[in-house]
C-alpha positions as CSV (number, residue, x, y, z in Angstrom):
1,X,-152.0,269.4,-70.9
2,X,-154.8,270.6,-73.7
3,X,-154.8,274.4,-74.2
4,X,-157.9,276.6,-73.0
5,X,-159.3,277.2,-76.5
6,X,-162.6,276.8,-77.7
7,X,-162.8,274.1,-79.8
8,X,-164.6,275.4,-83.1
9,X,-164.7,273.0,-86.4
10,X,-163.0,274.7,-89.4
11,X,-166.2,274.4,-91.6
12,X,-166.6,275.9,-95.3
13,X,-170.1,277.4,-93.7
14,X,-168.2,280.1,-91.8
15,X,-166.6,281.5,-94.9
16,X,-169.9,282.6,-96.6
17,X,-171.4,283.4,-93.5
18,X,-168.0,285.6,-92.7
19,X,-168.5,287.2,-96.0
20,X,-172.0,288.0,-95.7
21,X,-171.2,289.7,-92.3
22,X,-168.4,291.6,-93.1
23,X,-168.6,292.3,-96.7
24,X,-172.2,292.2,-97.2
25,X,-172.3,294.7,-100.1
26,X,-169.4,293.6,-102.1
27,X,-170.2,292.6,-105.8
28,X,-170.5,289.5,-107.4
29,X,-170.3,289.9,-111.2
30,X,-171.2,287.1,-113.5
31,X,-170.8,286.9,-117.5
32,X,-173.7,284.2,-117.7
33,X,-174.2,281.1,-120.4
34,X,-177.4,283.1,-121.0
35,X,-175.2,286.4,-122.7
36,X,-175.9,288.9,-120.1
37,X,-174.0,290.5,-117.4
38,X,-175.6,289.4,-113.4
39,X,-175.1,291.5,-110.1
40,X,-175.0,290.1,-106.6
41,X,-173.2,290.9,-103.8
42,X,-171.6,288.2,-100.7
43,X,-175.0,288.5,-99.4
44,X,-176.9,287.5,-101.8
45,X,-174.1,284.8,-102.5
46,X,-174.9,283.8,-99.1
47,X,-179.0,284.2,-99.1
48,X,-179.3,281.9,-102.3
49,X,-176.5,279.1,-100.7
50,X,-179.2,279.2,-98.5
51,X,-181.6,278.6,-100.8
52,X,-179.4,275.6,-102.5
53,X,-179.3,273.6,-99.0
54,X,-183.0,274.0,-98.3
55,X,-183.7,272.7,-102.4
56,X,-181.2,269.6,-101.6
57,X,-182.8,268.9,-98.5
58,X,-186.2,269.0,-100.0
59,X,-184.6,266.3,-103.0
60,X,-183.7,263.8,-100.0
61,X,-180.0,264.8,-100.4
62,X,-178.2,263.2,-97.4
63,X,-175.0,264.4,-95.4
64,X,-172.5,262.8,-97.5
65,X,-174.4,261.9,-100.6
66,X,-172.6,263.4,-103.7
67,X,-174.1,266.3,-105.6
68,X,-172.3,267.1,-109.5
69,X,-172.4,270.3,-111.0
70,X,-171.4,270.9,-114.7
71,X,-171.0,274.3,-114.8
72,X,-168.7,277.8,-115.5
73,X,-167.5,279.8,-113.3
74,X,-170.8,282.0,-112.3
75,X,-172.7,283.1,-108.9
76,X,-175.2,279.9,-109.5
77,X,-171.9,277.8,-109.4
78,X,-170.3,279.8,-106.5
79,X,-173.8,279.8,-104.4
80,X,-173.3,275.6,-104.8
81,X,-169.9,275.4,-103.8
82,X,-171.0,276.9,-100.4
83,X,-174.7,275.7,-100.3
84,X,-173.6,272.0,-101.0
85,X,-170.6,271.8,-98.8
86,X,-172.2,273.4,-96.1
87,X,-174.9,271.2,-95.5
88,X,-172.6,268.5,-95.5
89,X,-173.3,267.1,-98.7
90,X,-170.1,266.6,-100.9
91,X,-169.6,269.5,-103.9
92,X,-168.5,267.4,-107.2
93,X,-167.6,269.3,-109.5
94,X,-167.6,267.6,-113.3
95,X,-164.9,268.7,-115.7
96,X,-167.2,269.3,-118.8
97,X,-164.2,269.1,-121.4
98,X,-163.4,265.2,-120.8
99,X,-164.6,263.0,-123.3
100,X,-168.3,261.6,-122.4
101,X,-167.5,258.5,-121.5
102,X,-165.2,259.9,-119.0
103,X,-167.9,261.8,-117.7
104,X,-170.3,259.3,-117.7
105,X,-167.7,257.0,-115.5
106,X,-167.0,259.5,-113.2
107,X,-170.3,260.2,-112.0
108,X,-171.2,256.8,-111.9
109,X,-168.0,256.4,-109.6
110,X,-169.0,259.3,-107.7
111,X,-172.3,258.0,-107.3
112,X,-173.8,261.5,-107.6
113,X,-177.3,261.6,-106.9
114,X,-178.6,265.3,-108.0
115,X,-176.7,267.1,-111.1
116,X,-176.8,270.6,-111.9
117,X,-175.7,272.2,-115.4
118,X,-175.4,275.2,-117.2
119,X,-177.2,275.1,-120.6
120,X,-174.2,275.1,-122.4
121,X,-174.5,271.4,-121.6
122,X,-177.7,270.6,-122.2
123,X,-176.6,268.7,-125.5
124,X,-174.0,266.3,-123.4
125,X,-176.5,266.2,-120.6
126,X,-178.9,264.3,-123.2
127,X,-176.5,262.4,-124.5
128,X,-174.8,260.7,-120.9
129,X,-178.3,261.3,-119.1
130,X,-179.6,257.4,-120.2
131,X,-176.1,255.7,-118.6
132,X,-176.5,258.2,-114.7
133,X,-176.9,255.1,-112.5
134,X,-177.8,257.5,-109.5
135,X,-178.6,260.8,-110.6
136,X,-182.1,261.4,-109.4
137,X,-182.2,265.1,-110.4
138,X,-181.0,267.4,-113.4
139,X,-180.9,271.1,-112.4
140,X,-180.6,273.4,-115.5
141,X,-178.9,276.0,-114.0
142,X,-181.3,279.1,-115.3
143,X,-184.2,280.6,-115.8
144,X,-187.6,279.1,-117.2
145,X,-187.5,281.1,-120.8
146,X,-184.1,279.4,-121.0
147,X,-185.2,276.3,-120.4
148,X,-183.6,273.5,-123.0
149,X,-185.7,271.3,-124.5
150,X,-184.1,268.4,-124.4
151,X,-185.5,264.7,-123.2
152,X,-183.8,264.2,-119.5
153,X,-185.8,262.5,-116.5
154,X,-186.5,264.6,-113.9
155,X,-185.6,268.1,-115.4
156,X,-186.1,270.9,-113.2
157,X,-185.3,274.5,-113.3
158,X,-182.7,276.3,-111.1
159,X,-184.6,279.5,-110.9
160,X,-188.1,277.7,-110.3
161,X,-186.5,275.6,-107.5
162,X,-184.2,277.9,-105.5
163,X,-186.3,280.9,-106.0
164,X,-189.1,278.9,-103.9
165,X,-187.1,278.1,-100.7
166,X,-186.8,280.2,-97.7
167,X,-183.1,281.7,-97.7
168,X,-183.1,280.2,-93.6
169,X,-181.8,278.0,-93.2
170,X,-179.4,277.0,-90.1
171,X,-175.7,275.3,-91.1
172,X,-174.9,272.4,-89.7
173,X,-171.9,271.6,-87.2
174,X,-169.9,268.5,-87.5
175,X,-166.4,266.9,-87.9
176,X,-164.0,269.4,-89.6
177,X,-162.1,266.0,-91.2
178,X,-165.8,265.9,-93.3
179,X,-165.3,265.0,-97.3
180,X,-166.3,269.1,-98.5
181,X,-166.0,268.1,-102.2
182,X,-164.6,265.9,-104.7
183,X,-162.1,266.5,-107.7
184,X,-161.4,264.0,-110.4
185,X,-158.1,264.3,-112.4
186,X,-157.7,264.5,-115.6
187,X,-157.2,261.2,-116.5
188,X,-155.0,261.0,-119.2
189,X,-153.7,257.8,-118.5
190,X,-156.2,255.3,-117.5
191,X,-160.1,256.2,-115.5
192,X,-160.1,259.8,-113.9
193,X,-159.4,259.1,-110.3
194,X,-161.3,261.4,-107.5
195,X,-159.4,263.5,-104.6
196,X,-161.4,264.0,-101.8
197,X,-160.9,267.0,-100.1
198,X,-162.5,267.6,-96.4
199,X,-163.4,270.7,-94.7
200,X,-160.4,270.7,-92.8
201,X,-158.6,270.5,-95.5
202,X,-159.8,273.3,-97.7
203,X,-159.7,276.1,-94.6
204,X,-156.2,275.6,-94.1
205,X,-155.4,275.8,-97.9
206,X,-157.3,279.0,-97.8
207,X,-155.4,280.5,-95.1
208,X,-152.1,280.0,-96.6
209,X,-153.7,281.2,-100.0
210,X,-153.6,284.7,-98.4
211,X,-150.8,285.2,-97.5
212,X,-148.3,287.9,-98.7
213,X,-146.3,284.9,-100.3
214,X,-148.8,282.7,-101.7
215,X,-151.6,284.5,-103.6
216,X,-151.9,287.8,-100.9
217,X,-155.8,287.9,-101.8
218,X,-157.5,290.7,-100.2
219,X,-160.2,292.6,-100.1
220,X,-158.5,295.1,-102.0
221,X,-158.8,293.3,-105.0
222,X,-160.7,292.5,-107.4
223,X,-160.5,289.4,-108.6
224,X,-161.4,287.6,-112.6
225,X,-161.2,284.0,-111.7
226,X,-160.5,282.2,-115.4
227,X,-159.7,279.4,-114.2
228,X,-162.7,276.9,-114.1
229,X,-164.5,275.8,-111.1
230,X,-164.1,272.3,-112.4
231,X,-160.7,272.5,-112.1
232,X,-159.5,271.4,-108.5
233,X,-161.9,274.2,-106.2
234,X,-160.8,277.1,-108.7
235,X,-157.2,277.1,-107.4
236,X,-159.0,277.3,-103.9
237,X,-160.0,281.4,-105.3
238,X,-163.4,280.9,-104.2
239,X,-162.7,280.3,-100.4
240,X,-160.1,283.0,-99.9
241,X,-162.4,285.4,-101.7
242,X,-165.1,284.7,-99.3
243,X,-163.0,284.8,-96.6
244,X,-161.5,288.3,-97.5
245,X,-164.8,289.7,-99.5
246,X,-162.7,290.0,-102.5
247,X,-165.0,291.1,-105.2
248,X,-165.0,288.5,-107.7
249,X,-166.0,288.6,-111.6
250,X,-166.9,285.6,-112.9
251,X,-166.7,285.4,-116.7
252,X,-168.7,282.0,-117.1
253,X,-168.2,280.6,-120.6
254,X,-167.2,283.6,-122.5
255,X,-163.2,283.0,-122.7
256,X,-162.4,284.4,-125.9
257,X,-159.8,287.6,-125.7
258,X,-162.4,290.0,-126.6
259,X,-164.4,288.9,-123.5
260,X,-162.0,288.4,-121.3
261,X,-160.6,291.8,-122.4
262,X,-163.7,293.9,-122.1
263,X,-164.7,292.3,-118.5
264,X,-161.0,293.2,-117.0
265,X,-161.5,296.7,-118.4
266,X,-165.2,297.4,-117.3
267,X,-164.9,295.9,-113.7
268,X,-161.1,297.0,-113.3
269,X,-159.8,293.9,-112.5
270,X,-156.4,293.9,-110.5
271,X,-155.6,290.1,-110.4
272,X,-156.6,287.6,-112.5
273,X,-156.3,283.7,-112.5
274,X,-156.1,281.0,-115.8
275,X,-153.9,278.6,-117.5
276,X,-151.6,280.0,-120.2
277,X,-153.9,278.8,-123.1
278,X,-156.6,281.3,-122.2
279,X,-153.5,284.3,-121.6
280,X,-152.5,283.2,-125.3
281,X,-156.1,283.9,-126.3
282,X,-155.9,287.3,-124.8
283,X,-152.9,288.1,-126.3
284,X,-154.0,287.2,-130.0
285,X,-156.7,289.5,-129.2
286,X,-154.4,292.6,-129.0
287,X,-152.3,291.5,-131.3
288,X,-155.5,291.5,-133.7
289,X,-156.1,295.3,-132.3
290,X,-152.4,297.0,-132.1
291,X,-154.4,300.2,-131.2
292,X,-155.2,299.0,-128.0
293,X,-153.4,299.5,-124.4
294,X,-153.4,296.8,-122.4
295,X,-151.9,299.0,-119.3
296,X,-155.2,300.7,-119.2
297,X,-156.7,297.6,-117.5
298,X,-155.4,298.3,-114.2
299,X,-154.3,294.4,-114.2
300,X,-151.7,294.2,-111.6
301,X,-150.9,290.6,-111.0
302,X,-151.8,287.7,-113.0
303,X,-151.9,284.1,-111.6
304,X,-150.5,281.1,-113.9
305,X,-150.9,277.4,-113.2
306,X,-151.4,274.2,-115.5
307,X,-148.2,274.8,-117.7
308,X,-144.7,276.0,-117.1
309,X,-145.0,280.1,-117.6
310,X,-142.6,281.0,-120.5
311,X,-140.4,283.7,-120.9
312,X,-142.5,285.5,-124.0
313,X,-145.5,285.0,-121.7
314,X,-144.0,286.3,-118.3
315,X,-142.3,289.5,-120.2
316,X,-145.1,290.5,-122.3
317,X,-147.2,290.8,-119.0
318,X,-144.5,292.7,-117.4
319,X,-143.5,295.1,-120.2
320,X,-147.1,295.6,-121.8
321,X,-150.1,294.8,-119.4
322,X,-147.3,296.1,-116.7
323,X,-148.4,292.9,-114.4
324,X,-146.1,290.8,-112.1
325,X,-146.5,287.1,-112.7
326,X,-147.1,284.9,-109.8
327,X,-146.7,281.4,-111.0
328,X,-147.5,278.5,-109.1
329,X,-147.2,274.4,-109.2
330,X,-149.7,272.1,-107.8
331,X,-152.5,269.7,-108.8
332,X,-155.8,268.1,-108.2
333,X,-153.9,266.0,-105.7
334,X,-152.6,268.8,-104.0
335,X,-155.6,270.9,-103.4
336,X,-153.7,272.7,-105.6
337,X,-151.0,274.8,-103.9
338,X,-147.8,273.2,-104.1
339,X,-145.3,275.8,-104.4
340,X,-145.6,279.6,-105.5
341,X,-143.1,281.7,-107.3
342,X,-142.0,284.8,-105.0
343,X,-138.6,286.5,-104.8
344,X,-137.0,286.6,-102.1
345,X,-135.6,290.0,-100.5
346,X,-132.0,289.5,-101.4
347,X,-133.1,289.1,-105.1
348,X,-134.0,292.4,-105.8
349,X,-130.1,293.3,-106.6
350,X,-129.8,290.5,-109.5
351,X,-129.1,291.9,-113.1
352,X,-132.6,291.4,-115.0
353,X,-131.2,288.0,-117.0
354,X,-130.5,286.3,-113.3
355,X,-134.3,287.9,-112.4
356,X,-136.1,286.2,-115.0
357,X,-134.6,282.7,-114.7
358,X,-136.0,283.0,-111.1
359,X,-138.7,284.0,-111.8
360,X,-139.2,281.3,-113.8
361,X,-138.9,278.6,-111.8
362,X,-142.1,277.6,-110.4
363,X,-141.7,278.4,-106.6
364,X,-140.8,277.7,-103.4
365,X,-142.5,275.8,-101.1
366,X,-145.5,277.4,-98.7
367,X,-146.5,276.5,-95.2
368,X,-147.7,273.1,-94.9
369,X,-146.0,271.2,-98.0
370,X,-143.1,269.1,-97.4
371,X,-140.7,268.8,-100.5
372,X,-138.5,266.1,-101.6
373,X,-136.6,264.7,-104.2
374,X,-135.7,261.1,-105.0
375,X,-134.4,258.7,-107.4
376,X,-135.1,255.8,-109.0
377,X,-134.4,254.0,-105.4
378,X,-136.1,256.6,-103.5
379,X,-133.2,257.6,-102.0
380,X,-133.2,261.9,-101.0
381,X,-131.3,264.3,-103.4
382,X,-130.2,267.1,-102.4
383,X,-131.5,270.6,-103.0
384,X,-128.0,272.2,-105.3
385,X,-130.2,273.2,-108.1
386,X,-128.7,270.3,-110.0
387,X,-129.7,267.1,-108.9
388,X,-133.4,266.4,-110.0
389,X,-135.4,264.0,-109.2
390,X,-139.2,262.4,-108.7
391,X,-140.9,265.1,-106.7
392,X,-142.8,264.0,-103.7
393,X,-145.1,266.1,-101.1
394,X,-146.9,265.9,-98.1
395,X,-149.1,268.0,-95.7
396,X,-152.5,268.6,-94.4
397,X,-153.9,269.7,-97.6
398,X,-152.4,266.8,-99.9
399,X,-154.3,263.7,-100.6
400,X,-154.1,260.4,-98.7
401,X,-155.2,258.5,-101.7
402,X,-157.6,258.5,-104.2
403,X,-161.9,257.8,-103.6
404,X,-162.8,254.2,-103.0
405,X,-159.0,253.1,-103.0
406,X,-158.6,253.3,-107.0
407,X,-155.0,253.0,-107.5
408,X,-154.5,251.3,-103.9
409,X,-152.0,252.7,-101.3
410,X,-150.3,256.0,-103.2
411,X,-147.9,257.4,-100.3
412,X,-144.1,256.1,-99.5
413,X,-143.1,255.3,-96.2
414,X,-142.5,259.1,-95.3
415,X,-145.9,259.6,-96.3
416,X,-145.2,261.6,-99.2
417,X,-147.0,261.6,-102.2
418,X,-145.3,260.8,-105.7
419,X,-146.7,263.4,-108.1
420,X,-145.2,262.2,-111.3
421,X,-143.3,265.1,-112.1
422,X,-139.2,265.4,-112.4
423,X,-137.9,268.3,-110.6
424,X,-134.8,270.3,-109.4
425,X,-134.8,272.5,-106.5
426,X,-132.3,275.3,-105.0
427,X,-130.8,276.0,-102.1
428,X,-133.6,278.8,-101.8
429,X,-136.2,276.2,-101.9
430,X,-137.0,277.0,-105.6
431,X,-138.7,273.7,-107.4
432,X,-138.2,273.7,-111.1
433,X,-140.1,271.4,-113.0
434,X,-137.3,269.3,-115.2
435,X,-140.6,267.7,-116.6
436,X,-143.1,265.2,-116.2
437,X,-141.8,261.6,-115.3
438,X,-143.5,260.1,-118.4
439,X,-142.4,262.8,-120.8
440,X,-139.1,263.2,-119.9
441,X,-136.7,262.1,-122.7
442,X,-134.2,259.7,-122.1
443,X,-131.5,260.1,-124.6
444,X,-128.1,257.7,-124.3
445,X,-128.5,257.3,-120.4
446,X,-129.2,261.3,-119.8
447,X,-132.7,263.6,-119.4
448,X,-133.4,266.3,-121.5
449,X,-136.6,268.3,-120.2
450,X,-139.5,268.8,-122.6
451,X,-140.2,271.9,-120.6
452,X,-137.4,273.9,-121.1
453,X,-137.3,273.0,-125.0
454,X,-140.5,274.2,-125.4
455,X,-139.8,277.6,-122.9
456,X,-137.0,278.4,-125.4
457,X,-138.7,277.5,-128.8
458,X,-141.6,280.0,-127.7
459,X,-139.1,282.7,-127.1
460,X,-138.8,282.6,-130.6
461,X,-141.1,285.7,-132.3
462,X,-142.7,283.1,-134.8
463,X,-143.9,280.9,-132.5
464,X,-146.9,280.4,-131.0
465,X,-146.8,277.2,-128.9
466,X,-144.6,274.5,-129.0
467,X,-144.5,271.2,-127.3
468,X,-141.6,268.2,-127.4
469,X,-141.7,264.6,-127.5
470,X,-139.7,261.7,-127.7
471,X,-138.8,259.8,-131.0
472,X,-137.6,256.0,-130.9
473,X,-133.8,256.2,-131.8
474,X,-131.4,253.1,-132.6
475,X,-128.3,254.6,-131.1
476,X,-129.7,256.9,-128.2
477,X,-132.6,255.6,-127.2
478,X,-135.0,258.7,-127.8
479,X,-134.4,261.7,-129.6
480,X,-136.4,265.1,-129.1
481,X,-138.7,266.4,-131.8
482,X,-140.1,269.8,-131.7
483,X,-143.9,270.5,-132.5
484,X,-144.5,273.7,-133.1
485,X,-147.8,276.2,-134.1
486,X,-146.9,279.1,-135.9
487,X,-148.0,282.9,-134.7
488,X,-151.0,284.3,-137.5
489,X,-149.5,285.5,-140.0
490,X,-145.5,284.8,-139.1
491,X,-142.9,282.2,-141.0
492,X,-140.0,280.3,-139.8
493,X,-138.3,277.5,-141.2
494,X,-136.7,274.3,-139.6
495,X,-133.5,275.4,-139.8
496,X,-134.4,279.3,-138.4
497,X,-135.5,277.4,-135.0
498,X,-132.8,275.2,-134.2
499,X,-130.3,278.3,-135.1
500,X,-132.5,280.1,-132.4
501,X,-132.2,276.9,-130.0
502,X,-128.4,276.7,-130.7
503,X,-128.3,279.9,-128.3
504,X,-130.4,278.6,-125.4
505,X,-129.8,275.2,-124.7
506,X,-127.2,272.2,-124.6
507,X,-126.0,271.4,-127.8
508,X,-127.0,267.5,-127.5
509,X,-130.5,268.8,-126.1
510,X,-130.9,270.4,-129.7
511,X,-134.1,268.6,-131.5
512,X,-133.7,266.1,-134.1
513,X,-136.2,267.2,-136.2
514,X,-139.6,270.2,-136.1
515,X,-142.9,269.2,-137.2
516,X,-145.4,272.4,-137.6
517,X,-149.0,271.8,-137.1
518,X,-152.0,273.9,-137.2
519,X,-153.0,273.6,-133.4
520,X,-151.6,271.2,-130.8
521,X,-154.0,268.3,-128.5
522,X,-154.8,269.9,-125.3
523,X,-156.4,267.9,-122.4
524,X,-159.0,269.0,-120.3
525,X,-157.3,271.3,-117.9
526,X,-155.2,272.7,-121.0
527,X,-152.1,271.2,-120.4
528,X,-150.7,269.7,-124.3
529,X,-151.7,266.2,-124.4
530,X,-148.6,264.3,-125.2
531,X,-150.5,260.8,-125.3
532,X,-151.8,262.3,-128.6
533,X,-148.6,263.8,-130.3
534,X,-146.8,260.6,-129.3
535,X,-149.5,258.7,-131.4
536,X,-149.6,261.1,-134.1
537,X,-145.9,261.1,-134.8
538,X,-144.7,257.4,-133.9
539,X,-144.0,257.1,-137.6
540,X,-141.9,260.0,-137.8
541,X,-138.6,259.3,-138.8
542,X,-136.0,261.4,-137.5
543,X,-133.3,262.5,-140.2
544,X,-130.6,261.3,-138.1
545,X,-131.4,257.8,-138.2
């Protein structure tokens, strides 16, 4: 027996539409590639997404047919996300920091057929423009006295060809299961591959992004979303924010701590989103400026994804921004939400040291992800906190495989996706990350984690940011060496870091060697690109050998 329900597709549309209705007056505020400062509200948002699905129907975009963007985080991008989607054309949104033949091969693979870009990438536009098999259509993503002057077929103007269409336009119904928008990862191993995410898909990972335990977005907040729109839907931030009528301030490409800074201040921010290389720009920033008061922002949460959250980085929000921390782990694959770090009632007891390891970990698991462990057999661990494992998922908003097949069949035969990553989790349901699979060190048959080397060399004052790797070793296999960047202005020695180590983790876990550098390889989602140091230092000899 069916229930009596009416049967209404879950459809990207409705959330712009809901926000236009409900929180019609709510602001938009975008820090533009241009310099200035933009005002909007949901429904203008909504009025110009509008605008976006008459201009792509006017280019002979078809449902289904791809449409790239390479663009920040602004109202042009956010009117696309909805305008695109909701016509039933596929959003694809082009991580502008890979390297341009990645680029180049991923919208080829995509097969995009119109591509919009903020000036800021007119330069790369030029340069990949000549190998676009399909694009028919570049959008600068501006005004006409902003216009770049570069030598691209096709060139059009986003304020020319959205300002002339009719903000009517009726959205389309059709099968919830339809692809929404398309996410390639990162690719640091082999060709970026693309997740595929449908409308379906993205409403339920928006529902459970509000809740109390998750994210708890409301329209209460308001809401500086650092983290790029090229990065897996924004962290989904977008969609709830719609949903909601969160005001949203969007601070394009202006990510430097004195812009970031200023923008929370001016718009009083209360919960704001990024990877921990953009937090450690904000914190140089006071740093540079000790007369400052970061508690006058008003910031009281801060989302942090990409990286494992440190202990320097999650108390210096607490004690001087006076922030909580939410962290969370997911990926492209994963829409992103995997798990997100909440305490649990019976917590709130704990002496502070027992608090922070907690609250370090990087979550438990929300509605709709399945959680396992396995080993090298695939057979179940269990969940003690001390077993760890390959992590696996599964649920309605994690991918089936990747688009056209690359890779071929990615699921086991629960239907859980392998995600790469080495993990522990609690009898609480608390994942830790050990490490990633590849990056793990094996060390005379046993695991040291990269992750929590690096956590405790950056609890050291000196240090800035740290990352670990494995050295070839004749006796053990690999050995760990630590690569560290120094704070401005602060010293430490070798031999001070591995005294500060000796304190905070297993003796045998203790590197081998430290290398400093000026800055460490990042990849384009600003996670520390291993590949890199392991090719920079495979000459490094290890004094113990």
């Amino acid at each position: 027996m069916l229930g009596l329900m009416q049967d209404r597709p879950l459809l990207i549309s409705s959330l712009i539409e809901h926000a236009a209705t409900f929180h019609p007056a709510t602001e938009i505020v975008s820090r533009l590639p241009e310099g200035h400062v933009h005002r909007t509200t949901w429904r203008g948002v909504r009025d110009t997404s509008k605008q976006v699905a008459n201009a792509l129907k006017g280019l002979g975009i078809q449902p289904g047919d791809r449409v790239g963007t390479l663009a920040w985080n602004s109202y042009r991008h956010l009117a696309l996300y909805f305008g695109v989607s909701g016509s039933g054309a596929v959003l694809h949104t082009v991580n502008p920091r890979l390297f341009p033949e990645q680029i180049d091969y991923i919208v080829n693979h995509a097969e995009d057929q119109v591509l919009f870009f903020d000036i800021t990438f007119a330069p790369l536009v030029e340069k990949i423009a000549p190998l676009l098999k399909t694009v028919k259509h570049f959008i600068a993503m501006t005004d006409r006295a902003h216009m770049p002057a570069i030598n691209v077929p096709n060139l059009l103007c986003w304020d020319e060809l959205i300002g002339a269409q009719s903000n009517q336009f009726t959205w389309p119904e059709f099968d919830e299961r339809t692809a929404s928008s398309l996410c390639y990862t990162s690719g640091t191993t082999g060709n970026p591959k693309g997740v595929l995410y449908s409308h379906r898909s993205t409403m339920l990972h928006t529902l459970m992004e509000l809740a109390p335990d998750t994210f708890g977005v409301s329209s209460e907040e308001t809401i500086m979303l650092i983290v790029p729109m090229f990065h897996a839907n924004a962290w989904g931030t977008p969609y709830a924010a719609a949903m909601v009528g969160t005001k949203l301030v969007l601070p394009g490409p202006h990510l430097d701590g004195a812009s970031v800074y200023a923008l929370m201040r001016d718009e009083r921010v209360t919960f704001s989103q990024g990877v921990p290389t953009v937090w450690m720009m904000l914190f140089g920033y006071v740093d540079a400026n000790p007369g400052l008061d970061p508690k006058e922002l008003g910031l009281k949460r801060v989302g942090i994804g990409g990286a494992a959250v440190s202990r320097a980085m999650l108390e210096r929000f607490e004690n001087q921004f006076g922030a909580e921390v939410v962290q969370g782990w997911g990926m492209t694959e994963t829409s992103p939400i995997g798990v997100i770090s909440k305490l649990l009632k019976k917590h709130a007891a704990l002496p502070e040291e027992e608090l922070v390891k907690i609250k370090l970990k990087q979550g438990r698991g929300v509605w709709g992800v399945d959680l396992k462990i396995v080993d090298e057999e695939g057979k179940s661990l269990p969940w003690d906190g001390v077993a760890y494992g390959h992590l696996h998922v599964r649920g309605p908003w994690i991918t089936s495989g990747y688009f056209k097949s690359e890779g071929g069949s990615v699921l086991d035969a629960e239907g859980y996706f392998p995600t790469g990553d080495v993990a522990t989790i609690d009898p609480d349901g608390f994942l830790q990350l050990v490490d990633r699979a590849k990056d793990v060190i094996k060390s005379g048959g046993e695991w040291i984690s990269s992750i929590d080397l690096e956590n405790a060399a950056m609890s050291h004052p000196a240090v800035a940011e740290a990352a670990v790797i494995g050295i070839a070793h004749p006796k053990w296999q690999e050995r760990p060496l630590l690569v560290v960047v120094k704070r401005p202005g602060q010293e430490v020695t070798r031999e001070q870091v591995l005294a500060h180590l000796e304190a905070r983790v297993a003796k045998w876990w203790l590197p081998d060697d430290v290398a400093f550098v000026a800055e460490l390889p990042h990849t384009a989602t600003g996670k520390i690109l291993k590949t890199k140091l392991r090719e920079q230092f495979k000459q490094h000899v290890l004094p113990t050998i």
